[in-house]
Every structure is written in structure tokens, then in C-alpha cells.
C-alpha positions in Angstrom: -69.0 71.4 20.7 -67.9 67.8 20.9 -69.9 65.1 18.1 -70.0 61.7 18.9 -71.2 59.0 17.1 -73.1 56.3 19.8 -73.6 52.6 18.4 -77.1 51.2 20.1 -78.1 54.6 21.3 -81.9 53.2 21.3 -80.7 50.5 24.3 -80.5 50.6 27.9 -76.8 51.8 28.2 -76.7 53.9 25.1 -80.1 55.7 25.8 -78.7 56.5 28.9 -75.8 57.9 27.8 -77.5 59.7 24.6 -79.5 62.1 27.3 -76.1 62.4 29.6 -73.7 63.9 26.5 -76.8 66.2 25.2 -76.8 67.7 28.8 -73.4 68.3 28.9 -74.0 70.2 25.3 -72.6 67.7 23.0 -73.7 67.1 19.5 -75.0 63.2 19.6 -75.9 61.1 16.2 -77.1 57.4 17.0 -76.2 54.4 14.4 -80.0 53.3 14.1 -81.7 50.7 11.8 -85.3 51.7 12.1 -87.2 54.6 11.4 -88.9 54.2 15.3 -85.4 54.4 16.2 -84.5 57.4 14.5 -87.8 58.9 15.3 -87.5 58.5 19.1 -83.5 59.8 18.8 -84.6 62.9 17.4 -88.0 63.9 19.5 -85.1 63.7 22.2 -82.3 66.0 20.5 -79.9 63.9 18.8 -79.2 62.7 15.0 -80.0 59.6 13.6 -77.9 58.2 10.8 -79.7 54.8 9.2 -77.4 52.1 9.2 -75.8 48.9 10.8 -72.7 46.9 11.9 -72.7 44.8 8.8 -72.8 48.1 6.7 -69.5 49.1 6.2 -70.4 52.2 4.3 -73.3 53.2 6.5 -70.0 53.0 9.1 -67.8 55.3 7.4 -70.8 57.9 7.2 -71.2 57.4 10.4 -68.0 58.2 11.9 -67.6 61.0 9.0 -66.5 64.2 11.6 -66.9 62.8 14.5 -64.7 63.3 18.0 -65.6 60.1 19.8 -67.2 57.1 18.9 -69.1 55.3 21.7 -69.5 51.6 20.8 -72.9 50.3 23.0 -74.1 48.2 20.7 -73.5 44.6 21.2 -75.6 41.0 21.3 -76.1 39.4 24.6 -77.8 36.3 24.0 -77.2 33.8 21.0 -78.5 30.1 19.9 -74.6 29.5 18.8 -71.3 31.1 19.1 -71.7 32.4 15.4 -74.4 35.1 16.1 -72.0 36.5 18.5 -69.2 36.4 16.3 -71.0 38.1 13.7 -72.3 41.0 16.1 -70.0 41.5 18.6 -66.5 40.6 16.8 -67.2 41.4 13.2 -69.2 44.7 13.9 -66.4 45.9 16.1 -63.7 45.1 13.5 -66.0 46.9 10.8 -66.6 49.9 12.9 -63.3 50.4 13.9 -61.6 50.2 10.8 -64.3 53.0 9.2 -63.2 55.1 12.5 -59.6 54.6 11.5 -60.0 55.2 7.6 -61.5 58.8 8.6 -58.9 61.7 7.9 -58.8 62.9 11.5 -59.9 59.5 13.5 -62.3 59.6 16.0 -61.2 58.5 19.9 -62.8 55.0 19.7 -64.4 54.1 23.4 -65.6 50.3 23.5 -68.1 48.9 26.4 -66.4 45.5 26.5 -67.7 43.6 29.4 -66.1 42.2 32.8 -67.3 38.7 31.4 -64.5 39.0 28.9 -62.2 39.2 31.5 -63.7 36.2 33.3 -64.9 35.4 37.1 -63.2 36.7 40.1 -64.3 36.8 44.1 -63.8 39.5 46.3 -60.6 37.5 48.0 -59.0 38.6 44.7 -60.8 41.2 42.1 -60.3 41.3 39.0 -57.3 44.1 37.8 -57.1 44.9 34.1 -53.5 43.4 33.8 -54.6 40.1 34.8 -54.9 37.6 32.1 -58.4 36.9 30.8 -60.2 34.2 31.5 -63.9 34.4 29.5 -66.0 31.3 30.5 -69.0 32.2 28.4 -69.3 32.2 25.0 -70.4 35.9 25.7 -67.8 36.5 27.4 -65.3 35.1 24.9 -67.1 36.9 22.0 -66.9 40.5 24.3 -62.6 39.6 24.5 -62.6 39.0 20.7 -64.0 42.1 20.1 -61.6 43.4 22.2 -58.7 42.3 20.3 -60.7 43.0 16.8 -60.9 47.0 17.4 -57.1 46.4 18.7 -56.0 45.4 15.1 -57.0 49.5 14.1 -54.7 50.8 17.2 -51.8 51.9 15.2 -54.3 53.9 13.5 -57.0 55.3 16.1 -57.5 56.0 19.5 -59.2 53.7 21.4 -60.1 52.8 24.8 -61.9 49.9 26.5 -64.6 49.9 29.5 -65.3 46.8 30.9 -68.6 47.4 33.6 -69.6 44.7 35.1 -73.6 44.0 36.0 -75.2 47.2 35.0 -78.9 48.6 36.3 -80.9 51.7 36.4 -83.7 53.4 35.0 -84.5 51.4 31.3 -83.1 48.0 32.3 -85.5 45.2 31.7 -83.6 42.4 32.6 -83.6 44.1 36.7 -87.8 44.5 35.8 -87.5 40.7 35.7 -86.2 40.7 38.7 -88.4 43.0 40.5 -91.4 41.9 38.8 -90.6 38.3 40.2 -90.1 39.2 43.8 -93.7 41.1 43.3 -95.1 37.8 42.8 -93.2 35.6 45.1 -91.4 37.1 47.9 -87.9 35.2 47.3 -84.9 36.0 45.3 -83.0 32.5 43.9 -79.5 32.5 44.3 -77.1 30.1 42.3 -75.4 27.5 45.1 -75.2 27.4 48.7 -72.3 30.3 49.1 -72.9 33.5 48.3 -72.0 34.8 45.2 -69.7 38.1 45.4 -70.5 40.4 42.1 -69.4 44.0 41.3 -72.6 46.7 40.1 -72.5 49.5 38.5 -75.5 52.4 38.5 -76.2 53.3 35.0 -75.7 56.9 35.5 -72.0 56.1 37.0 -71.0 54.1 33.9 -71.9 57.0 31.5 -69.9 59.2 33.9 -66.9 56.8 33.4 -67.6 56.4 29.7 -67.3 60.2 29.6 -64.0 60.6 31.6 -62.6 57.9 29.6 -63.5 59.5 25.9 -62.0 62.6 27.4 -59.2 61.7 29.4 -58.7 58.1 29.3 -55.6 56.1 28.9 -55.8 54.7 25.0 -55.1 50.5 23.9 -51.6 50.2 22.0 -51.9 47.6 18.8 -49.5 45.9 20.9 -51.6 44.7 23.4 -52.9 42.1 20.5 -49.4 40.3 20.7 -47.4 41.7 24.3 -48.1 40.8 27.4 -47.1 43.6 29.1 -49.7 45.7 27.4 -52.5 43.4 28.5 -54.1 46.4 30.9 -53.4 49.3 29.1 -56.2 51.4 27.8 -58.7 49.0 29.8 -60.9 50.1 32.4 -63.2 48.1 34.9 -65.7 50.6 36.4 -67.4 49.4 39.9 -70.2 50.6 42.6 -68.6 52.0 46.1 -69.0 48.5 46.7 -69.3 44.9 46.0 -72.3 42.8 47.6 -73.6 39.2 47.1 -76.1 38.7 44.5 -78.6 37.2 47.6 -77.7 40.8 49.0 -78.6 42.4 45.6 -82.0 41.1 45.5 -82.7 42.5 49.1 -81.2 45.6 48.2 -83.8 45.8 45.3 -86.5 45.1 47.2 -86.2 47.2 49.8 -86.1 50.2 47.6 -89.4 48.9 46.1 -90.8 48.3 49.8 -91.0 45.0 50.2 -89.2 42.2 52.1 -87.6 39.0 50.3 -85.9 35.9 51.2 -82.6 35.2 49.2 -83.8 31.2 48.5 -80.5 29.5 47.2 -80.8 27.0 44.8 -79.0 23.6 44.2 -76.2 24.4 41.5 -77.8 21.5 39.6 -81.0 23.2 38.9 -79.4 26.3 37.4 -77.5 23.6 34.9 -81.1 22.3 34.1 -82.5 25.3 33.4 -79.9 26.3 31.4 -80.4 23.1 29.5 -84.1 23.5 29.3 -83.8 27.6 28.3 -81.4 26.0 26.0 -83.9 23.6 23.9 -86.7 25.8 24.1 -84.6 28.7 22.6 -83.2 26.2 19.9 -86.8 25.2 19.2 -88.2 28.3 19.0 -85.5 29.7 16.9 -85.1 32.9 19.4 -82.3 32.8 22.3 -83.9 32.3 25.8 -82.9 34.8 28.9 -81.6 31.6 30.6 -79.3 29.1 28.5 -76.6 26.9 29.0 -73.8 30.6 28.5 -75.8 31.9 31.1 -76.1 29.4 33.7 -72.1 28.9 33.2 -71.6 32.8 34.4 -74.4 32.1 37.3 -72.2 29.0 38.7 -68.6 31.0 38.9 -66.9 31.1 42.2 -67.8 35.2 41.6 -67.8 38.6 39.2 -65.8 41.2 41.0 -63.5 43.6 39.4 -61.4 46.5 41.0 -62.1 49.9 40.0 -59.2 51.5 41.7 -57.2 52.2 38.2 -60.2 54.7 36.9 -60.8 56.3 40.2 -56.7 56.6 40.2 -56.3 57.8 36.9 -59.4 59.8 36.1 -60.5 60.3 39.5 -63.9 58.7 39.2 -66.3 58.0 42.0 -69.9 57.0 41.8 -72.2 59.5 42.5 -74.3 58.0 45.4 -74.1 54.6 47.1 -76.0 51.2 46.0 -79.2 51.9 48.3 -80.0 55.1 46.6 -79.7 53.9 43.3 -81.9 51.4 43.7 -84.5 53.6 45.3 -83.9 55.6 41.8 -84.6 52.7 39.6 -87.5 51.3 41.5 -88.8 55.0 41.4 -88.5 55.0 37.7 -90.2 52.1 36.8 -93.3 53.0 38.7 -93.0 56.8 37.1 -92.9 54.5 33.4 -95.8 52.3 34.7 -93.0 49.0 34.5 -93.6 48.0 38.0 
């Protein structure tokens, strides 16, 4: 029986996955800091082991017999580029050298992020040997994580998945969404021409995760300093299909019932709100959903990303197309009492 260690097993992505590996008979620990946290891993069958990113020997206890470690955890939002150092560069390097120090080192799988790769329109995807390009501080912090668990290569394997917009059952920032369009029949779109983006279904991303901890093409130490190892061991993971994000928001609400009108939106207003999420973060002292790093990913020419190295290497397909995973996530938020 594989055991795997899942960092941020109590989130959307790692909850997911938590339930997916204990169906397929795996033993599953979670990296939690609160008791909630390890009380709601347990009542659903896996471990909990108390610790955090910035504890390097809650880490090594952690990882202590462990097959793979799935590395979820991550920050999204920040007031400053130094939160996301701290979380998403630091942690990585600190778990990944307590995966490495183990005497039999755990296959490390990291859920990078196609924003470290930067944008990319459907005229040209983005591949995983092309150079990145992060525009976001998110993005950039999601590449130097990259290269952080990179520095441990020589000594562990390890494996990168870049997805890029992820939704399914447990994702509140889609509730935002659909709980918006419930109130006003329009779905705001950055710009006057569409905006091409790449989705993945939760479900499908755990699938890939799986296939890539299994079977997946591992990241030389190398790939820190040679170009020519820029794609190895990197993995975008995709829908059947890319869409527009006006197309999205039909899609969404259509599977909810309901008609809405893609509304786009002068580019200049998403800058202002971005300033204006901005301030009001800063003042408040918490990060805002929409800030300046946010509204700079909302004004790229596009987010697509080519998934045909996984479903060449590893044969992965998602499971159903777009319209019945939306019908799925719509059906679970009513089921939760969400929407």
C-alpha cells in the first residue's frame, strides 16, 4: 500500500485529491496546523501530522516513510512579494530538502502553476520547453519554487504539474462567480477580445497528479542552470478544450440553469480595481481577491497551455468534457447548500 504525504490536504485541490488516493487504497497523512484540520482528515480516513512549511522538523517527520509527497499547499494572494516568497519559495525549498535527507526519498510531485510559465493564446499554447515568462508576482513566486525544490534534484525524485484555472466541487473562488451571476445576469470579461484560457476539472488534475507520482517523467538538477532541460519533468495538464473566459461564464451558468450575458469591460477598469482591491487590502492588512497581481494576469493577451506531452507520455485524458463538469460542480454546491 502506497503512503503519501499531501501538503494543504484541508484545501480545494488537496481535499480533492486526499478522497481520490484513499479510494484507490492508499495510505494518506496530511501536513495540518490545526486541530479542525486534523480532525476533519481523520473523520475522512487519512493521518494528520501537526506541522508547517516553516517547520523544518515537523517536515522531516512528515516525509519520514513516505512514497510520494504531494506538494498542494501554496499562497495565492499576498500584500507584497515577501509573503509569497516566504510560502511558496521557502516552504518548497524546506520541504524538499526534508524529502531528500530521508534514507529512501520520497518521489516529490509539485502543483506549480501555468502562471509561472506566463500567458499564452490559443494561436500558440504554452509547451513546457518554452521559456517562462511569469507576469505576476504569483506567478513568479510559483517559478521560484520551481527552481527551489530543483536545488534537491540530484538527491530526490521530483516532478512538476503546472494546471492551469482549476474548478470543481470545493472551489470558492467559482462560488464567486456563480453566486454573482445569481444576482446579476452578466459575466464581466477583461477587454474587448476574448480572452482564450485553458481549464482543468478538479477530478482530472488529481487523475494527472496520480499518473505523474507513478509514472511521470522526473526534473534533473540541471534544469536549474541548462536550457535544454527547461521541460523535463514538467507537466501542463488541460480540459479536452480551451474556451474564452466570456464562454466560461456561460458555460457555468448554463449548468446552474440560467442565462447570462458575457458584459466586457474597459481594460482600464480592471487596472482600477486592481488599484482599489489593492489599497483596501493594504489597509485592512488582509490581501483582497482582486489586486494589482491579479488584474495584471486578467489583462494578458491569454492562459493556454498544451497538454499533449502528459496525454503522450502518460496517456492522460479528462474523464468527461467541460459541460458535464460544470453540471457536476453546480450540482455540488447546491447538494452543500453553497448556491
Amino acid at each position: 500500500m502506497p503512503h503519501c504525504l499531501i501538503t494543504g490536504a484541508s484545501g480545494f485541490v488537496g481535499s480533492n485529491l486526499t478522497r481520490r488516493l484513499l479510494r484507490e487504497g492508499w495510505q494518506v497523512s496530511g501536513l495540518v496546523r490545526s486541530d479542525q484540520q486534523a480532525d476533519a482528515l481523520r473523520g475522512g480516513g487519512a493521518a494528520a501530522v501537526s506541522g508547517s512549511l516553516d517547520d523544518r522538523a515537523s517536515l522531516r517527520r512528515a516525509c519520514a516513510g513516505t512514497d510520494v509527497v504531494f506538494h498542494v499547499a501554496g499562497r495565492t494572494r499576498a500584500l507584497r512579494y515577501a509573503e509569497y516568497h516566504r510560502d511558496n519559495v521557502e516552504g518548497t525549498r524546506a520541504l524538499a530538502q526534508a524529502a531528500a535527507a530521508q534514507s529512501n526519498p520520497p518521489v516529490l510531485v509539485l502543483v506549480s502553476s501555468l502562471a509561472a510559465g506566463g500567458p499564452a493564446t490559443c494561436a500558440r499554447p504554452r509547451t513546457e520547453a518554452d521559456p517562462e515568462q511569469p507576469l505576476s508576482d504569483y506567478g513568479r513566486s510559483k517559478l521560484d519554487a520551481e527552481r527551489a525544490a530543483a536545488e534537491a534534484a540530484d538527491a530526490l525524485p521530483l516532478s512538476v504539474v503546472r494546471p492551469p484555472i482549476v474548478f470543481g466541487p470545493g472551489d470558492r473562488a467559482g462560488l464567486a462567480m456563480y453566486r454573482g451571476m445569481k444576482v446579476l445576469p452578466v459575466h464581466p470579461t477583461p477587454g474587448w477580445r476574448p480572452l482564450p484560457i485553458s481549464l482543468v476539472y478538479v477530478d482530472d488534475l488529481c487523475e494527472a497528479l496520480l499518473a505523474v507520482a507513478c509514472r511521470g517523467e522526473r526534473r534533473p538538477a540541471a534544469a536549474t542552470r541548462d536550457p535544454q532541460h527547461r521541460g523535463e519533468g514538467v507537466y501542463y495538464v488541460t480540459a479536452e478544450r480551451d474556451i474564452t473566459y466570456g464562454e466560461m461564464g456561460k458555460l457555468a451558468a448554463a449548468a446552474a440553469g440560467w442565462a447570462v450575458v458575457p458584459v466586457p469591460l474597459p481594460r482600464l477598469a480592471f487596472r482600477l480595481a486592481g488599484l482599489l482591491g489593492e489599497a483596501i487590502g493594504r489597509w485592512r492588512g488582509v490581501p483582497a481577491v482582486v489586486n494589482r497581481d491579479k488584474a495584471r494576469e486578467a489583462l494578458a493577451p491569454g492562459w493556454v497551455a498544451s497538454a499533449e506531452k502528459i496525454r503522450g507520455h502518460l496517456g492522460f485524458a479528462p474523464a468527461a468534457p467541460l459541460e458535464q463538469r460544470f453540471a457536476t460542480t453546480v450540482s455540488w454546491y447546491c447538494k452543500e447548500g453553497w448556491l
